[in-house]
C-alpha positions as CSV (number, residue, x, y, z in Angstrom):
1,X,5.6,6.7,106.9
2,X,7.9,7.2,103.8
3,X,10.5,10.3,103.9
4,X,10.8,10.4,100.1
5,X,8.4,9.7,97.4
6,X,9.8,6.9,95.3
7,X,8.6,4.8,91.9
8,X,6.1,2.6,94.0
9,X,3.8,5.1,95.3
10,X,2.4,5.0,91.8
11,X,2.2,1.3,91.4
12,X,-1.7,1.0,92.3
13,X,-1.1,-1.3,95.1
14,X,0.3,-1.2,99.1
15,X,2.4,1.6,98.8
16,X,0.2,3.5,96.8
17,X,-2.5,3.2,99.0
18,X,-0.2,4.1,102.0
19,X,0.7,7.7,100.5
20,X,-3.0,8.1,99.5
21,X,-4.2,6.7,103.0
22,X,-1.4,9.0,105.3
23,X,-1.0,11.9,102.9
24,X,-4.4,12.9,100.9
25,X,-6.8,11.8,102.6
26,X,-5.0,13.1,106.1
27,X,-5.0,16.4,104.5
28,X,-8.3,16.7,102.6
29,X,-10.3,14.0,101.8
30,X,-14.7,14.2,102.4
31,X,-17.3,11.8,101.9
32,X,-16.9,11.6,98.4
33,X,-13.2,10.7,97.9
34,X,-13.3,8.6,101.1
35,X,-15.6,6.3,99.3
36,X,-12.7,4.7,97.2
37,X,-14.1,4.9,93.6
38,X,-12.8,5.5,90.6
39,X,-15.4,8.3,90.2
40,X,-17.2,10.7,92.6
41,X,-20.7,10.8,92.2
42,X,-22.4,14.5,93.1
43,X,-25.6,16.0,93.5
44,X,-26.8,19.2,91.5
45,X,-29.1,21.2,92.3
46,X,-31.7,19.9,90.5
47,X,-33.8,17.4,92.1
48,X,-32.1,13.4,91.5
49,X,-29.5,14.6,89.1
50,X,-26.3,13.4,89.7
51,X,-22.8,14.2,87.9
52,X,-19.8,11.6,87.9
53,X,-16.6,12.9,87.9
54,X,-13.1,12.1,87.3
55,X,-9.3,13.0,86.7
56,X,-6.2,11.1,85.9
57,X,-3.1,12.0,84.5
58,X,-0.4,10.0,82.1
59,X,3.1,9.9,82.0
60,X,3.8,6.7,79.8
61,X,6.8,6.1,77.9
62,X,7.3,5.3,75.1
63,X,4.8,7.4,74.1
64,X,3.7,5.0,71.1
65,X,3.6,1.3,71.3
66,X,1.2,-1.2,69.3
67,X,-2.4,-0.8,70.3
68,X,-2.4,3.0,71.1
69,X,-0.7,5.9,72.3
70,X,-0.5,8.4,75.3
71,X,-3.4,10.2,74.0
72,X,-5.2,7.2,73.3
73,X,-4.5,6.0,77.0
74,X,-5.4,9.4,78.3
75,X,-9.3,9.4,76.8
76,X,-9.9,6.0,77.2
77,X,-8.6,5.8,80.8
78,X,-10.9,8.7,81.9
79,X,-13.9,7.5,80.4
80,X,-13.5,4.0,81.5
81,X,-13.5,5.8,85.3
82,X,-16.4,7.9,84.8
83,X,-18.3,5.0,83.4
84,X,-17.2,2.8,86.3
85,X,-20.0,4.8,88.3
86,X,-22.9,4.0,85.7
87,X,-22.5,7.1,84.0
88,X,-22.8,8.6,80.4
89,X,-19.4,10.1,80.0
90,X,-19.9,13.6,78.6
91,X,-17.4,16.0,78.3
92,X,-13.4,15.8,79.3
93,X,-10.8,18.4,79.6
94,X,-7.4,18.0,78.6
95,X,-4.1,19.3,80.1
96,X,-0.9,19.0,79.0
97,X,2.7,19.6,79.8
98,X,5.0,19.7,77.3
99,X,9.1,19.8,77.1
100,X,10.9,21.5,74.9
101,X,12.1,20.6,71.6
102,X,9.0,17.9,71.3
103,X,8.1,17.2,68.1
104,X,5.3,18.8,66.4
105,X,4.4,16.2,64.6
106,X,4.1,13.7,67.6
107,X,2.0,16.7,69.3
108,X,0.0,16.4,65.8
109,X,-0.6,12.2,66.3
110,X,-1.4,12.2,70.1
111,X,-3.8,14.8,69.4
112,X,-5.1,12.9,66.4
113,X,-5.2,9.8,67.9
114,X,-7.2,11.4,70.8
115,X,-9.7,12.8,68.6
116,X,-10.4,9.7,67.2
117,X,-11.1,7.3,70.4
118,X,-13.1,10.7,71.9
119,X,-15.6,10.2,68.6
120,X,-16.0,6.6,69.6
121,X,-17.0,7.0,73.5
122,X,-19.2,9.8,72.4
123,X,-17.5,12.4,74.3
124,X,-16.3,15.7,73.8
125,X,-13.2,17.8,74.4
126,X,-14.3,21.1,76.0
127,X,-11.1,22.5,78.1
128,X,-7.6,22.5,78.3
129,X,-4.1,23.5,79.3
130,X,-1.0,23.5,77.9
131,X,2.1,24.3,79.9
132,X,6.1,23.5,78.6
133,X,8.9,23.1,80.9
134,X,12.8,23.2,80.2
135,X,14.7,20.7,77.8
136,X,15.5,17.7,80.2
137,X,12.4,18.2,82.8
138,X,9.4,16.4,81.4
139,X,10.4,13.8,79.4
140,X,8.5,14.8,76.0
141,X,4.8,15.0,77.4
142,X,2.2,14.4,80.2
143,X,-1.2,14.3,79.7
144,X,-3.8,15.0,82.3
145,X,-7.5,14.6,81.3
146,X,-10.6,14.9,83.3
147,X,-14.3,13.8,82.4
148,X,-17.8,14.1,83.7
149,X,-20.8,12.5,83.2
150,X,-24.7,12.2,83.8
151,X,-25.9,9.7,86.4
152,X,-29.3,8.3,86.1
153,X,-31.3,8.2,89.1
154,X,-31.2,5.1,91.0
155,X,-27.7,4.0,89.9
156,X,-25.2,3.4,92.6
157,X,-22.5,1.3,91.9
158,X,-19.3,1.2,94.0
159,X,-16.8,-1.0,95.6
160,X,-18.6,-0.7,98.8
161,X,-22.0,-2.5,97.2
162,X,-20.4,-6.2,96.4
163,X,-22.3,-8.6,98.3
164,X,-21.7,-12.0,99.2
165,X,-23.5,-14.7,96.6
166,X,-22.2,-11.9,93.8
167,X,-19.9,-13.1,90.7
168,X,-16.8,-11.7,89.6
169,X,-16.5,-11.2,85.8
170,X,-13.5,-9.5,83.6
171,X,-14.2,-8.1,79.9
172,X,-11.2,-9.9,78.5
173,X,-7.4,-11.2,78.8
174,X,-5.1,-9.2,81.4
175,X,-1.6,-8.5,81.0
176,X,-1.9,-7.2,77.5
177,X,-1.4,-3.1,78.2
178,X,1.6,-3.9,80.8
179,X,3.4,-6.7,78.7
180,X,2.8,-4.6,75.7
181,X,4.6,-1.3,77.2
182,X,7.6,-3.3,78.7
183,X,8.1,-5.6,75.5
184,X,8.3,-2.2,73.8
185,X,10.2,-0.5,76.3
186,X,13.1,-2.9,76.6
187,X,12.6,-4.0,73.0
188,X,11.6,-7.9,73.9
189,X,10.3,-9.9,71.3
190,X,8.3,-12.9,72.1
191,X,6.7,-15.3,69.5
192,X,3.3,-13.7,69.3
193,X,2.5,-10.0,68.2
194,X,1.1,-8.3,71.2
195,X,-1.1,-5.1,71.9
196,X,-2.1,-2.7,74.4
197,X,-5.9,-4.2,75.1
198,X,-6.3,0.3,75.4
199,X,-10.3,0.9,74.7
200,X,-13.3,3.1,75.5
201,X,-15.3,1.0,77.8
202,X,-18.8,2.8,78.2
203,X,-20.7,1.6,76.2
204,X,-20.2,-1.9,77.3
205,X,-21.0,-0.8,80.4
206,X,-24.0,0.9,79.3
207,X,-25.1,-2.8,77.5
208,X,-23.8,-4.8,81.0
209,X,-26.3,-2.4,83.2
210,X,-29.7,-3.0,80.6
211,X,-28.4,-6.8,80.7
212,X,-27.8,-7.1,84.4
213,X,-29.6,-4.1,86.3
214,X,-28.4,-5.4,89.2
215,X,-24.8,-5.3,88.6
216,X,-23.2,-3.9,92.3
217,X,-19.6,-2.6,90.8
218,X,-17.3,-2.0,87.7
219,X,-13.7,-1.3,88.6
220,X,-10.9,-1.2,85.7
221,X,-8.0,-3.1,86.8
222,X,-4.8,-0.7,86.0
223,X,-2.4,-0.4,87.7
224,X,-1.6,-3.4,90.4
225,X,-3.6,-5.3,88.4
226,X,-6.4,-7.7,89.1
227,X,-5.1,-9.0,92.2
228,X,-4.9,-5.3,93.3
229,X,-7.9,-4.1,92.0
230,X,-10.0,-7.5,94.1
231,X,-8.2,-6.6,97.1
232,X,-9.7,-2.7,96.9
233,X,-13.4,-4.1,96.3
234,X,-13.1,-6.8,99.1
235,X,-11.8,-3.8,101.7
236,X,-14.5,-1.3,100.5
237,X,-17.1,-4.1,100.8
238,X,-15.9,-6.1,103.7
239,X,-16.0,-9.3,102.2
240,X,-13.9,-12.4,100.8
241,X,-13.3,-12.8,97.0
242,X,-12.4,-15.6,95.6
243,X,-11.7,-16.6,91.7
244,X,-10.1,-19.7,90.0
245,X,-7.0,-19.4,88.1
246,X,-8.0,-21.7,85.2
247,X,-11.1,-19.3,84.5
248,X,-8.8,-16.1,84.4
249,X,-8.8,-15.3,80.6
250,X,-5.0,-14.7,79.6
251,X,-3.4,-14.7,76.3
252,X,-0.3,-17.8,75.8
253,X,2.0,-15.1,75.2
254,X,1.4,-12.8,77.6
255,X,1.6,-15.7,80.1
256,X,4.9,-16.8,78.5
257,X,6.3,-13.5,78.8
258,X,5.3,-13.1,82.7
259,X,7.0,-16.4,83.1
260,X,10.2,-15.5,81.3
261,X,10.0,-12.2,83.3
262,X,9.1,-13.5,86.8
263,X,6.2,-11.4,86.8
264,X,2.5,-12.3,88.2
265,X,0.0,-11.7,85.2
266,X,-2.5,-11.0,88.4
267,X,-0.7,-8.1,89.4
268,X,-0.5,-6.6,85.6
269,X,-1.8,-3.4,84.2
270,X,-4.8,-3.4,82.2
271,X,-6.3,-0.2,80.0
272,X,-9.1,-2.1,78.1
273,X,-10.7,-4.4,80.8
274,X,-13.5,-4.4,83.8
275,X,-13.8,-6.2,86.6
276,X,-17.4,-6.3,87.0
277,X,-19.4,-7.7,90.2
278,X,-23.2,-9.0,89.6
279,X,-25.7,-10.4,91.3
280,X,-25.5,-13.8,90.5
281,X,-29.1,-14.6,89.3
282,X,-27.7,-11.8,86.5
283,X,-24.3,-13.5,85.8
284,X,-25.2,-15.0,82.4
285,X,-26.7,-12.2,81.1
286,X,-24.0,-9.8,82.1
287,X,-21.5,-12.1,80.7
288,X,-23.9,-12.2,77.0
289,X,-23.6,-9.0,77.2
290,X,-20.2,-8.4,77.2
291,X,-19.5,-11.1,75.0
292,X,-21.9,-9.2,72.1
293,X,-19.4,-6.1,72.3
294,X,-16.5,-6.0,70.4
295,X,-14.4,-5.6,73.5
296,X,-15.8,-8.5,75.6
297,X,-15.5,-11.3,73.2
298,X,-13.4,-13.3,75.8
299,X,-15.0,-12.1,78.9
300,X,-15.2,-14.5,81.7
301,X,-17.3,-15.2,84.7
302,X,-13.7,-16.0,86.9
303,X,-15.1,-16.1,90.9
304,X,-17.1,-15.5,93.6
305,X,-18.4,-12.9,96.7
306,X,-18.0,-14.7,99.7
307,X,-18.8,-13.7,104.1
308,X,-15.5,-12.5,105.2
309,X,-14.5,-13.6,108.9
310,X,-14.2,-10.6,110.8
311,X,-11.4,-11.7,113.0
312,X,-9.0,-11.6,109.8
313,X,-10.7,-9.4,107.9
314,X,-11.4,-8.9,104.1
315,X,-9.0,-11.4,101.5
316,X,-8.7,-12.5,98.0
317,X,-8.4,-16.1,97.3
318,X,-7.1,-17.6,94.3
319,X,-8.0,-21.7,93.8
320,X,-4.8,-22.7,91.7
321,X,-4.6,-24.6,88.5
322,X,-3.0,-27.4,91.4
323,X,-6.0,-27.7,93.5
324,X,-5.1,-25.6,96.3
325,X,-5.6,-22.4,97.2
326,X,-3.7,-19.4,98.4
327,X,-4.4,-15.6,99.3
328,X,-3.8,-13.2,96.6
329,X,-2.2,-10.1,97.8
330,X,-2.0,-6.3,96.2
331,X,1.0,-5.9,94.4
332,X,4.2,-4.7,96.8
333,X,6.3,-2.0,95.5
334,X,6.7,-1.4,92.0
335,X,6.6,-4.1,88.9
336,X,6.1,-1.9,85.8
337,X,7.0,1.8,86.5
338,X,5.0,4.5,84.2
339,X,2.7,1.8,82.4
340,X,0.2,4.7,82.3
């Protein structure tokens, strides 16, 4: 066990998933966070209605790049987790904590910017916080937002429902939001414009499940990346996952700048994508689907659900450009600090 908390417990992969493992869930977790998702799913009282809710926070800096902002992060990412679950998003609350001597104006554009991407999912603000700490102890502004949403009966999706004979499709190119944020961070410039891929995902979703009602799983690959986010469904589903490198949708400049910067474009962060996991006599029409919203146009069917041997237990596979193939691990440590 760690003594100290350090940079990559929040990376979304193995270390992460240590402090969540040996510290949260030791202390507190029940059914409904032991399950892994990106949303819990509860009952109400009345009789097969279902709430799904979520909460994430954001610390990103810089707190404006191209594609988006904090506040536009901070909506999208908690819709995109409530509608993980097959939910309507609904209603979110919104904390913040501010530091002294932030601008007003900035305050103004997050909050603006917020607005705007909340009128596209559909949701609505309803609650909030504000707190403000010394000059020098929050680094301008942290967002924390929180969503809930309706569940219609019959709809469980999970990590834990991928079966083997399933596909594996993503919504779009990866490495945008991560490549984006440290371009902008270290002020890089590469040949090609880029953009956080940032984006309210529900109502793809919501297209994906009328296409493809047997769709097992959603799962938005943030931090750690695809190769992180594989390695969680395979666990929760005891199974084998395997995809194929050359079907893995990825923009020439984004994979130029990984290369330049010795990073894995696997093991990225991603705001505006899904993994999504689908029956395979549904794969086409999933894939339609996305492909008929605005944010899908370069979705991809990339892989496979395979039996996983239970002497070694669940893995991700990745069949290289070269032929071979070769296991593809969560990301270790820490590859792009506050990304989110």
């Amino acid at each position: 066990m760690d003594t100290t908390v350090m940079l990559g417990h929040g990376s979304g992969g193995t270390m992460m998933k240590r402090i969540i493992d040996d510290v949260f869930f030791a202390a507190y977790a029940g059914d409904e966070l032991l399950r892994g998702d990106d949303a819990a799913v509860l009952p109400t009282l009345a009789p097969g209605e279902r709430l799904a809710f979520s909460t994430d926070s954001f610390v990103v800096t810089p707190h404006f790049f191209p594609g988006g902002d904090i506040g536009r992060l901070a909506i999208c990412g908690t819709v995109n987790d409530v509608a993980t679950s097959g939910a309507t998003p609904r209603y979110l609350s919104c904390g913040f904590i501010l530091e002294e001597g932030f601008p007003i104006e900035d305050l103004k554009r997050i909050c603006a910017s917020m607005a705007e991407v909340a009128r596209e999912a559909g949701v609505v603000l309803v609650t909030g916080d504000t707190k403000v700490v010394n000059r020098g102890h929050g680094d301008g502004v942290f967002i924390n937002t929180s969503g809930i949403g309706t569940l219609p009966e019959g709809v469980n999706l999970g990590g834990a429902q991928c079966k083997p004979g399933d596909k594996v499709l993503v919504t779009g190119t990866l490495g945008d939001h991560g490549i984006t944020i440290m371009s902008c961070r270290e002020s890089l410039s590469f040949s090609a414009d880029l953009e956080s891929d940032a984006a309210p995902l529900n109502h793809l979703i919501a297209e994906v499940m009328a296409a493809a009602p047997h769709t097992h799983c959603f799962r938005d690959p943030t931090r750690g990346g695809l190769a992180s986010t594989l390695n969680e469904l395979a666990s929760q589903a005891c199974v084998d996952i395997t995809i194929d490198e050359d079907a893995v949708p990825v923009k020439d400049a984004v994979r130029g700048a990984c290369e330049m910067l010795g990073y894995d474009v696997l093991q990225v962060a991603n705001e505006g994508k899904m993994v999504c996991v689908v029956a395979a006599d549904e794969a086409d029409a999933a894939l339609a689907a996305m492909h008929a919203n605005r944010y899908g146009a370069d979705a991809a069917l990339i892989g496979e659900v395979t039996t996983s041997q239970p002497a070694r237990g669940p893995k991700v596979f990745l069949r290289t450009a070269f032929g071979g193939t070769r296991i593809l691990d969560m990301l270790v440590g820490e590859q792009l600090p506050r990304i989110c």
